[in-house]
LUMLO-856824 format. One record per residue (C-alpha): residue in one letter; z negated, y, x negated. Coordinates in steps of 0.001 Angstrom, whole numbers, plus 500000, padded with zeros to 6 digits. Each point is the difference from the previous one (the first is absolute). Layout:
REM LUMLO-856824
aZYX;...
//
This chain:
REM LUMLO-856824
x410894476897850603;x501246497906497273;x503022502911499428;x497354502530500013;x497387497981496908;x503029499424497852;x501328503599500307;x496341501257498938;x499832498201497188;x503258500451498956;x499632503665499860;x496168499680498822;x500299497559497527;x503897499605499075;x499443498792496139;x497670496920501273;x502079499660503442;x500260496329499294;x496634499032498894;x498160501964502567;x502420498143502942;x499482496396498786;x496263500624499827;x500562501558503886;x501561496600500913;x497415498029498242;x497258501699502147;x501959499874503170;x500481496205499544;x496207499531499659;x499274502505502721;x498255498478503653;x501294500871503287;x496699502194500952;x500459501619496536;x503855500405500599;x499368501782503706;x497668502485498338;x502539501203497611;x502780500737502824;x497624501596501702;x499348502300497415;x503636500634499248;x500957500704503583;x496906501984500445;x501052502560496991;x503791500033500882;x500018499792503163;x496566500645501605;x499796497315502482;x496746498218498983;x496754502869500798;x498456500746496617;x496260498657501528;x501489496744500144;x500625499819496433;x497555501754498368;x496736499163499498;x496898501965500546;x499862503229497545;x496740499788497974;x497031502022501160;x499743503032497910;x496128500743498711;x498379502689497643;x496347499046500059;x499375503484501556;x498721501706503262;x502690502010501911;x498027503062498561;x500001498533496762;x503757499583500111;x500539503746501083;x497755501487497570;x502341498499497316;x503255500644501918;x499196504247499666;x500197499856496534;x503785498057500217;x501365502919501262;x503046501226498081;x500959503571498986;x503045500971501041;x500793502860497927;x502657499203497861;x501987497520502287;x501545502616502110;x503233499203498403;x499706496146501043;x499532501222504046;x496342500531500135;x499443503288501643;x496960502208499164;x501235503502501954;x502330500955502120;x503345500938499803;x499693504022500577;x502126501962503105;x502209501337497137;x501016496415498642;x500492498727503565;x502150502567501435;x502385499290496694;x499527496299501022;x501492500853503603;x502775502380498625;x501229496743497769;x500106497677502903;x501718502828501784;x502535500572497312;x500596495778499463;x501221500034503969;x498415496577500274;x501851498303496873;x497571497105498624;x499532497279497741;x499665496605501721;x496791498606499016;x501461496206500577;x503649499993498324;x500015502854497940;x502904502019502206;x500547503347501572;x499413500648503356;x499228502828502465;x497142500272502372;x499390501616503191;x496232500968500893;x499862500496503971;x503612498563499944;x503464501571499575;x501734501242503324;x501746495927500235;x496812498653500145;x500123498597496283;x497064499843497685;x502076498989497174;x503207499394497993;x501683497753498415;x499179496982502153;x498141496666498663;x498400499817496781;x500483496845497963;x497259499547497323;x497602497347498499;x496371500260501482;x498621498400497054;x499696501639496429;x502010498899496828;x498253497386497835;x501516500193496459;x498505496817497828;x497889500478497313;x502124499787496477;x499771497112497669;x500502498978496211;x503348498124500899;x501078502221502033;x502677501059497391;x501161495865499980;x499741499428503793;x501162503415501281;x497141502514501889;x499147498828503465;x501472501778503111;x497753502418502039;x500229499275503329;x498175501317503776;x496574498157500868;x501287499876503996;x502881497880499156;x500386498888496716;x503671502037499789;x500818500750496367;x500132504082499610;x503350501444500326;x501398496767502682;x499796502054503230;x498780503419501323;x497237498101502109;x498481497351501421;x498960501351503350;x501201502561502537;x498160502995501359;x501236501499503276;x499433503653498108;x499554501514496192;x496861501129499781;x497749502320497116;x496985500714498842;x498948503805499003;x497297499806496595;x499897503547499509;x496744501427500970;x500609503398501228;x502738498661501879;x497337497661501799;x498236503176500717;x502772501391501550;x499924497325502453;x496030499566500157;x497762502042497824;x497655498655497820;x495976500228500904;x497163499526498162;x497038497971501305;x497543501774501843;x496320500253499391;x498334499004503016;x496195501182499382;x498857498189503201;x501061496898499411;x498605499263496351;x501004497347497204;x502627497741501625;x500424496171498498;x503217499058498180;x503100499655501737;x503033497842499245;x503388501562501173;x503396498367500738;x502997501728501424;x503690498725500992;x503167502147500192;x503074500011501644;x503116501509499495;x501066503365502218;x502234502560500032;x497370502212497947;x499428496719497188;x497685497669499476;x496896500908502700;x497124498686500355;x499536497424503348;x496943497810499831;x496997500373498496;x496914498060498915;x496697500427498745;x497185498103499662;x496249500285499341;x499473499076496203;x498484497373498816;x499762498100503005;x503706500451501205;x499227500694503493;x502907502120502080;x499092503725500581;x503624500607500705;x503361498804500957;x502382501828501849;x503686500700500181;x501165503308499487;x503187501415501881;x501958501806497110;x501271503685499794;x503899499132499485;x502110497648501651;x499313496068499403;x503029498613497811;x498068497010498921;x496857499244500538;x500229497591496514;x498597497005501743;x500157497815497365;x497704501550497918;x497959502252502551;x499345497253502438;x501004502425502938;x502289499130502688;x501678501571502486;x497693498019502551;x496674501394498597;x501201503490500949;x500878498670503556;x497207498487500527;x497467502783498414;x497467501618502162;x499033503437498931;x496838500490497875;x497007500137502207;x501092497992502492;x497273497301501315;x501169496127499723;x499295496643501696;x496509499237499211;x501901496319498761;x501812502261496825;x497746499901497104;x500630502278496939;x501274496606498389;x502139499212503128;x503852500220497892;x501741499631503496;x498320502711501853;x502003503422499758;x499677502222497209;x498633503429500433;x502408503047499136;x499575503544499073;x502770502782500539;x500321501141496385;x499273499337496545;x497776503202500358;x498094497904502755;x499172496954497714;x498647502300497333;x497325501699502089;x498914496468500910;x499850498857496847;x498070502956498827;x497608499136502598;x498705497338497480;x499775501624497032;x498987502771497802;x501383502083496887;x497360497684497927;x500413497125501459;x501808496952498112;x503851499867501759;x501427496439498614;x503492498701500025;x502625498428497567;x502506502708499084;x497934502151502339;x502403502843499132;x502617499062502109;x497428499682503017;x498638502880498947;x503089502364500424;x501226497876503222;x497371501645501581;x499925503242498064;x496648499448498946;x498474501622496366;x496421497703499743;x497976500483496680;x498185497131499631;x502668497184500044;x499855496387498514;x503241498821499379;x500326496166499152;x503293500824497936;x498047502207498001;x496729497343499718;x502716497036498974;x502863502163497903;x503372498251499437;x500273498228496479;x502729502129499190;x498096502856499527;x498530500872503296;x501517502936502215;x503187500306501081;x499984496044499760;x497834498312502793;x498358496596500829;x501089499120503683;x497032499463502605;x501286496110499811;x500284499496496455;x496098501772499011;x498915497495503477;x501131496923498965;x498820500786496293;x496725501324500511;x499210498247503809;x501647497214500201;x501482500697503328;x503465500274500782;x500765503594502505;x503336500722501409;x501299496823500796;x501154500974503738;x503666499889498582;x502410501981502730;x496453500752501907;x499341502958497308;x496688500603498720;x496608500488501604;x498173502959499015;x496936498880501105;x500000497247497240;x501092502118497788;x497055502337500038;x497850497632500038;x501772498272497082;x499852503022498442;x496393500425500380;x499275496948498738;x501937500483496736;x497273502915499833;x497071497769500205;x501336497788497427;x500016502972497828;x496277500898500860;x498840496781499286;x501450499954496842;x498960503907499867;x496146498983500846;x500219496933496929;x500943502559497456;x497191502407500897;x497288497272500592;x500305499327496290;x499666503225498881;x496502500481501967;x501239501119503471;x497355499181502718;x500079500511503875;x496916501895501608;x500287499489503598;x503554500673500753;x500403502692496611;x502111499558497370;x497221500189496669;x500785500596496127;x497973498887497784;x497208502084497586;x501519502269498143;x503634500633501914;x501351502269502638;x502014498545503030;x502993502000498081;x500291496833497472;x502029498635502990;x502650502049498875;x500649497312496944;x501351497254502884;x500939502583502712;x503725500966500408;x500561503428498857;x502686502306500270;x503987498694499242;x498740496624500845;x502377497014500754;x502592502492498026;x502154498827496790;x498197502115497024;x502899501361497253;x499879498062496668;x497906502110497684;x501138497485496893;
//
C-alpha cells in the first residue's frame, strides 16, 4: 500500500514529491486506528476488490424534482435529441441498403478472416463456425492493458522538471514498459462499420403499434461480449423511467462463437449462461424480480431481445441511455426519439467525439459512485437506472429554467405562458448536431 501512495504521487505530483510525502507522514502519524482501518479498506477495495462496495459507501442521496411522474415525462419529451447530423459519430437514422451490405459481405469475404485485435493492437485471423481443426482463432494469447492510457495534464515547469510519463490506469505501467498487463486466452475485435453490422443483423426501425398507445419512458442498458462475428450484444436492461423499476433483463445467446464474454466490464460469466433458463420459463414463487441469485432468463438471439424490448416502446416514445448509440446498434435498432446523457452533459473539450463516462457525470452530478464491482464487471441494471437519473437531474434543472420564464402545469400539461407557442421550447431543447464540436467560425 505504502509502494503504491508513493508511486502515485511521484508520477502525479513529481515537482512537490517531497512536500506532498512529509505532509502524508504528518497525517498518518496523527491518524486513529478506526480511521487507519477505513483507509486500507478502501485501498484494497479499489486494487484488489476484496472489501463489497456497500460496506464502504454510504447511502447515495435521494434524487427529487418537485414533480409528479407525469410532470417529469411531460418535460422529458421535449429532451429528446435529433439525430440528424451525428450519423458520422455511430448514431444510426436508416439502414444500411441490400446494395451496401452485400459489398460489406464481399469485403469480409475477400479479408479471409484477417483482423485487428481490439485489445493489443495485432493481427490475427478468425474463424466463424470454426476452421476444419476446431480453431476459432490465431495467433494464440493476447497480451494487452485492460485499462486506458492516462497522459498527465501539462504544467508551467514542465520545461525545468521534464513532462510527466503517461502511463495505463489498470496498473500504473509507464507506456512503452511491456506489451500488457494481462493475458487473454484469445485476440478478439470489434466491427464499427454499420453496414457491416447489417450484414450480420439488419437494422429495424421501431414499429408503430396503434393498439397499444403512448408508452412511458424507458431507460436502456446493454452488455457485449466478444465472438467470432465482434463485439455482440449479450445482456440487456431496461427499466421503466423515472421510477427505475425492471421491465427487462435477460441474457441473450449471441450469433458467432463466444471468444470472451468481457467479464470484467459486462458482468457476464460463464456461469450465468449455465445456469440461464430460457425466457418464459415460470420460477420458484421464492425468486423475486430483485432476487440477484435466482437464474437469469435468456433469449436465443440478439433478434430475440429486440422484439422484447420493442414490446415496451414506441417510435415516439423517449429511449434513454448514456452513449445510447452503441446500445443502439448492438441490437440493430434505429429509434427516433432518443435522449442521450452524453449529448445532455457534452465533454468540456468540445463535446462529440469526446465523452463523459457514466461514472464520471454520476459522481459529479449524483453523488453516487457506479461501477465499483472491480473483476465482477458492471451491472446494467444500475446503469440504466443511473442513467435515468442523470435525466431527471436535467429536468429539474430543465423545469427551474422554464418556471421563470412563466411556464405553468395544468393538470399533468406542459403550459406557456400568454403570448408564446409551446415551440419557444426550442430555445433550451437540443437540436440537431447536438453534443457535436462546432468548426471555429473566428
Amino acid at each position: 500500500m505504502a509502494l503504491d501512495e508513493e508511486e502515485k504521487v511521484a508520477k502525479g505530483s513529481a515537482n512537490i514529491y517531497s512536500n506532498v510525502i512529509k505532509l502524508r507522514i504528518v497525517k498518518l502519524s496523527k491518524m486513529n486506528q478506526e480511521d487507519w482501518a477505513k483507509e486500507v479498506k478502501a485501498h484494497l477495495n479499489e486494487r484488489y476488490y476484496k472489501i463489497a462496495p456497500s460496506q464502504l459507501n454510504p447511502k447515495p442521496k435521494v434524487l427529487t424534482t418537485g414533480l409528479s411522474v407525469e410532470e417529469e415525462i411531460a418535460i422529458v419529451t421535449k429532451l429528446a435529441t435529433s439525430l440528424e447530423g451525428l450519423e458520422q459519430y455511430g448514431y444510426m437514422t436508416k439502414a444500411p441498403t441490400s446494395d451496401e451490405i452485400e459489398n460489406a459481405r464481399k469485403g469480409v469475404t475477400e479479408s479471409k478472416g484477417w483482423e485487428k485485435c481490439d485489445r493489443c493492437g495485432g493481427r490475427f485471423q478468425v474463424f466463424p463456425g470454426r476452421r476444419e481443426d476446431g480453431s476459432l482463432t490465431t495467433g494464440g494469447q493476447c497480451t494487452y492493458h485492460p485499462g486506458k492510457p492516462f497522459y498527465p495534464p501539462r504544467k508551467q515547469t514542465d520545461h525545468i522538471t521534464g513532462p510527466r510519463e503517461a502511463y495505463f490506469s489498470c496498473c500504473n505501467e509507464t507506456l512503452g514498459t511491456s506489451s500488457g498487463c494481462t493475458k487473454g486466452k484469445t485476440h478478439v475485435y470489434k466491427v464499427t462499420e454499420t453496414k457491416r453490422l447489417a450484414s450480420i443483423l439488419q437494422f429495424e426501425k421501431t414499429p408503430a403499434q396503434v393498439e397499444k398507445g403512448p408508452q412511458p419512458p424507458v431507460c436502456f442498458d446493454c452488455e457485449m461480449g466478444y465472438t467470432t462475428l465482434g463485439l455482440e450484444l449479450i445482456r440487456i436492461t431496461a427499466v421503466s423511467w423515472p421510477e427505475g423499476k425492471r421491465l427487462l433483463d435477460v441474457l441473450v445467446r449471441p450469433q458467432g462463437e463466444v471468444l470472451d464474454l468481457n467479464s470484467r466490464f459486462s458482468g457476464v460469466f460463464p456461469d450465468h449462461y449455465t445456469r440461464a433458463i430460457p425466457y418464459g420459463t415460470p420460477q420458484s414463487a421464492s425468486c423475486t424480480v430483485e432476487d440477484e441469485s435466482a437464474p437469469m432468463y435468456v433469449v436465443e438471439s440478439p433478434a430475440a431481445a429486440r422484439a422484447l424490448l420493442f414490446q415496451f416502446i414506441q417510435p415516439e416514445t423517449p429511449l434513454i441511455g448514456h452513449a445510447i448509440d452503441n446500445d443502439l446498434n448492438a441490437c440493430r435498432i434505429i429509434h427516433s426519439t432518443v435522449i442521450d446523457t452524453v449529448l445532455l452533459y457534452p465533454h468540456p473539450r468540445g463535446g462529440l467525439p469526446n465523452r463523459m463516462s457514466l461514472k464520471t457525470l454520476c459522481k459529479k452530478h449524483l453523488d453516487r459512485d457506479i461501477q465499483t464491482g472491480g473483476d465482477r464487471g458492471h451491472d446494467s441494471k444500475e446503469d440504466a437506472v443511473a442513467t435515468g437519473d442523470l435525466v431527471r437531474v436535467k429536468v429539474a434543472e430543465t423545469w427551474t429554467l422554464l418556471k421563470s420564464k412563466g411556464w405553468t402545469f395544468q393538470g399533468d400539461q406542459l403550459v406557456p405562458p400568454p403570448g408564446t407557442s409551446e415551440d419557444a421550447t426550442g430555445e433550451w431543447r437540443l437540436g440537431p448536431g447536438a453534443g457535436q464540436k462546432r468548426a471555429s467560425t473566428g
